[in-house]
C-alpha atoms as a printed R data frame, in Angstrom:
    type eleno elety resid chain resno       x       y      z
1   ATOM     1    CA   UNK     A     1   5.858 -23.872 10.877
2   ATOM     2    CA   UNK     A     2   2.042 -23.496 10.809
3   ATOM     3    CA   UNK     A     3   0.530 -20.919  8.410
4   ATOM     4    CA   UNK     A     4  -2.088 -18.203  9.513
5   ATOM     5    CA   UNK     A     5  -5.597 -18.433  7.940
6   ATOM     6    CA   UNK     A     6  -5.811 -14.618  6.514
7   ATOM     7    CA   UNK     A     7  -1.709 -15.251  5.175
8   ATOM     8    CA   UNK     A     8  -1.955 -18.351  3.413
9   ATOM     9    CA   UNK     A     9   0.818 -17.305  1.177
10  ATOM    10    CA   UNK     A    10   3.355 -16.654  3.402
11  ATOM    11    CA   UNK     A    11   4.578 -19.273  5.979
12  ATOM    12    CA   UNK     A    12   5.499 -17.436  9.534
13  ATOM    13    CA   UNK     A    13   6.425 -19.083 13.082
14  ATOM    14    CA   UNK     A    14   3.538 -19.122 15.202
15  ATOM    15    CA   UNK     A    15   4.720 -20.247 18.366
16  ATOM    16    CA   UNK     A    16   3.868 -16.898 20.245
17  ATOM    17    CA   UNK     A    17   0.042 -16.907 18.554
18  ATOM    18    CA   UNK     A    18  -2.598 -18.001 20.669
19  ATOM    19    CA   UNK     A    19  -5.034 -18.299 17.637
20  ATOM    20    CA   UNK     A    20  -8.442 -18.153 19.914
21  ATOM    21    CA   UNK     A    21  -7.527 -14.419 20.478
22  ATOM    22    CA   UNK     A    22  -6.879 -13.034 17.414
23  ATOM    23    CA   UNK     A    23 -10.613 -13.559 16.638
24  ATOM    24    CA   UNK     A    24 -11.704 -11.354 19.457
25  ATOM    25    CA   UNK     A    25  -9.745  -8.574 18.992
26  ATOM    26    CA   UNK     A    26 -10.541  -5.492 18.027
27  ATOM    27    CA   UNK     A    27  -8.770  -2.985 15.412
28  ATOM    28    CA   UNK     A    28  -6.455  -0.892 17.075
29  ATOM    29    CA   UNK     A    29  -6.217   2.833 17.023
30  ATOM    30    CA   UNK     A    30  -3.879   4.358 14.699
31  ATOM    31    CA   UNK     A    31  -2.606   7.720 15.270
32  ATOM    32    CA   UNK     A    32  -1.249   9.801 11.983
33  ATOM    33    CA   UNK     A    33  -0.240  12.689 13.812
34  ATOM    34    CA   UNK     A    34   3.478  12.595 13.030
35  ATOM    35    CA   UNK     A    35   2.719  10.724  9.931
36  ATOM    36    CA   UNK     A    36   2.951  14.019  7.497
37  ATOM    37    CA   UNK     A    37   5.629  15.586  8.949
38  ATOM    38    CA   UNK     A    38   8.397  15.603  7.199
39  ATOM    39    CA   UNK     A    39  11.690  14.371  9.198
40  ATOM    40    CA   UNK     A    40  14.055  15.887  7.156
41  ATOM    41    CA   UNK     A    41  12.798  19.568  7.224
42  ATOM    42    CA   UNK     A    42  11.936  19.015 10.609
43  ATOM    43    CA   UNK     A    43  14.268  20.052 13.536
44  ATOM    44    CA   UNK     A    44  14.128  17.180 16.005
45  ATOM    45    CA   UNK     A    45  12.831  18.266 19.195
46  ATOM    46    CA   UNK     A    46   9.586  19.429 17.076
47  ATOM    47    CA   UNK     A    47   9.390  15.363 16.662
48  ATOM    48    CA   UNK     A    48  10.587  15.075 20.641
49  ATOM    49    CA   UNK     A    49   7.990  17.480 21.530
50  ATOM    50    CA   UNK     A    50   5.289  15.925 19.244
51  ATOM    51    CA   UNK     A    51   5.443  12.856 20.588
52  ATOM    52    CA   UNK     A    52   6.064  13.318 24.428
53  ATOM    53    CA   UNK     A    53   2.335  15.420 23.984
54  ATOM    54    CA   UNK     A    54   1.335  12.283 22.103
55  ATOM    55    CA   UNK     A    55   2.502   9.877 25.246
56  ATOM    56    CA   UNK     A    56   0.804  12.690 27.765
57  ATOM    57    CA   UNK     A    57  -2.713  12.813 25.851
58  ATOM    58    CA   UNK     A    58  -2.453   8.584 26.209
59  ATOM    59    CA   UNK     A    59  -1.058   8.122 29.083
60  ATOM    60    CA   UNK     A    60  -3.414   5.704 30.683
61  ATOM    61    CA   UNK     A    61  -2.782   3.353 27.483
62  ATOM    62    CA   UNK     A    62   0.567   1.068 27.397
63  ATOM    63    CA   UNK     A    63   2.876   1.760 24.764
64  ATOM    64    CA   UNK     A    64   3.752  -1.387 22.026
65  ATOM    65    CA   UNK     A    65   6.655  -0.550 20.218
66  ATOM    66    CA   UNK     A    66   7.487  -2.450 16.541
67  ATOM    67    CA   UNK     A    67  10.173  -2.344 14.275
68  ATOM    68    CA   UNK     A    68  11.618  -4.703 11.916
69  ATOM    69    CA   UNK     A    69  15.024  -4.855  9.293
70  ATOM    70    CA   UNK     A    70  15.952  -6.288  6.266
71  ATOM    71    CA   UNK     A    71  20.092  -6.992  5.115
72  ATOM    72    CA   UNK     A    72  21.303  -8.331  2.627
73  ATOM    73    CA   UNK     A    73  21.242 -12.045  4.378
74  ATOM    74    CA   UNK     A    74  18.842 -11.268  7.251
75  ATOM    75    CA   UNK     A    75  15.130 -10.420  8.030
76  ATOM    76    CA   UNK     A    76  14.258  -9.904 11.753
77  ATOM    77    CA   UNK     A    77  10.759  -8.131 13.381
78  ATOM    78    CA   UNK     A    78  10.603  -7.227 16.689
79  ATOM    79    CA   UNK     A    79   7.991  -5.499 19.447
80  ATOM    80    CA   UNK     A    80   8.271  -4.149 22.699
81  ATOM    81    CA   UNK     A    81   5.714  -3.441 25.211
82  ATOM    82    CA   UNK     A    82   6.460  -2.425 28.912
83  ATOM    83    CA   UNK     A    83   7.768  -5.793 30.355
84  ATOM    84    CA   UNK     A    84   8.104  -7.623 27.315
85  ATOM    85    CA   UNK     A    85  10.096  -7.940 24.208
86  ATOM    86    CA   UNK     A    86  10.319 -10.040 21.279
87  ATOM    87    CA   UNK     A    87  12.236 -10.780 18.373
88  ATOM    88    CA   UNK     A    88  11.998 -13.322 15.548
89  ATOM    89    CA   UNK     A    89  14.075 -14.235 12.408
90  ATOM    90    CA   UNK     A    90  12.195 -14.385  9.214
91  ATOM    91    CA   UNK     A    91  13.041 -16.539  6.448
92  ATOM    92    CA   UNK     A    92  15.952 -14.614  4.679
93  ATOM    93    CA   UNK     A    93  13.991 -14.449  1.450
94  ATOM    94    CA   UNK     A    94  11.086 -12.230  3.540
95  ATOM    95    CA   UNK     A    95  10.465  -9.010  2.376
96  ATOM    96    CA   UNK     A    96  10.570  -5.762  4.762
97  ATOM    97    CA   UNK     A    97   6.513  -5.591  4.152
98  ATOM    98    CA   UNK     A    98   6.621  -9.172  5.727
99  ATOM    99    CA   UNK     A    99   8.866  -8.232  8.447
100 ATOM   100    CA   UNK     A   100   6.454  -5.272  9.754
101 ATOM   101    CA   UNK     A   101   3.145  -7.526  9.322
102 ATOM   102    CA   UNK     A   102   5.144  -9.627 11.509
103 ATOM   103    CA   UNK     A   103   6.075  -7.236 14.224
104 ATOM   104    CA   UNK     A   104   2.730  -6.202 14.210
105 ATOM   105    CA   UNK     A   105   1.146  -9.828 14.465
106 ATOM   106    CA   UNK     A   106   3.576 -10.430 17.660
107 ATOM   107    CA   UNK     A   107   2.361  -7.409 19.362
């Protein structure tokens, strides 16, 4: 395992990490918009309907999809992106903070 530069504290597999890219990216957009909402007062096609004008406003841009879990023994992150998924383990001592930051470092 190598170690990023900017996560020197925390060791994560970089096999997928072409390291000459990362420094030419730029920040990506984040949209709040469903971010204050809250899910349990909300009826669930207001969320459905949300998003699918969300996906409609964007639709030229590809959608990258990130989740990640945390058990009791496991830690996992994964992304999807039209045409592409991946998954990784985590060390099971990760936390769920690590986890995301690691879903979002694969996408």
């Amino acid at each position: 395992m190598r170690q990023l530069k900017f996560l020197q504290f925390i060791s994560y597999p970089t096999q997928h990490i072409i390291f000459e890219d990362i420094l030419y990216l730029e920040a990506p957009t984040i949209l709040y918009t469903l971010h204050n909402i809250f899910k349990s007062i909300t009826y669930p096609l207001a969320f459905q309907s949300l998003f699918a004008g969300i996906r409609h406003t964007y639709r030229d841009h590809h959608p990258i999809y990130i989740d990640s879990s945390k058990d009791k023994a496991k830690v996992s992150a994964a992304m999807y992106a039209p045409h592409f998924v991946d998954t990784a383990r985590l060390l099971d001592d990760s936390s769920i903070f690590s986890a995301e930051l690691y879903a979002s470092i694969i996408a």
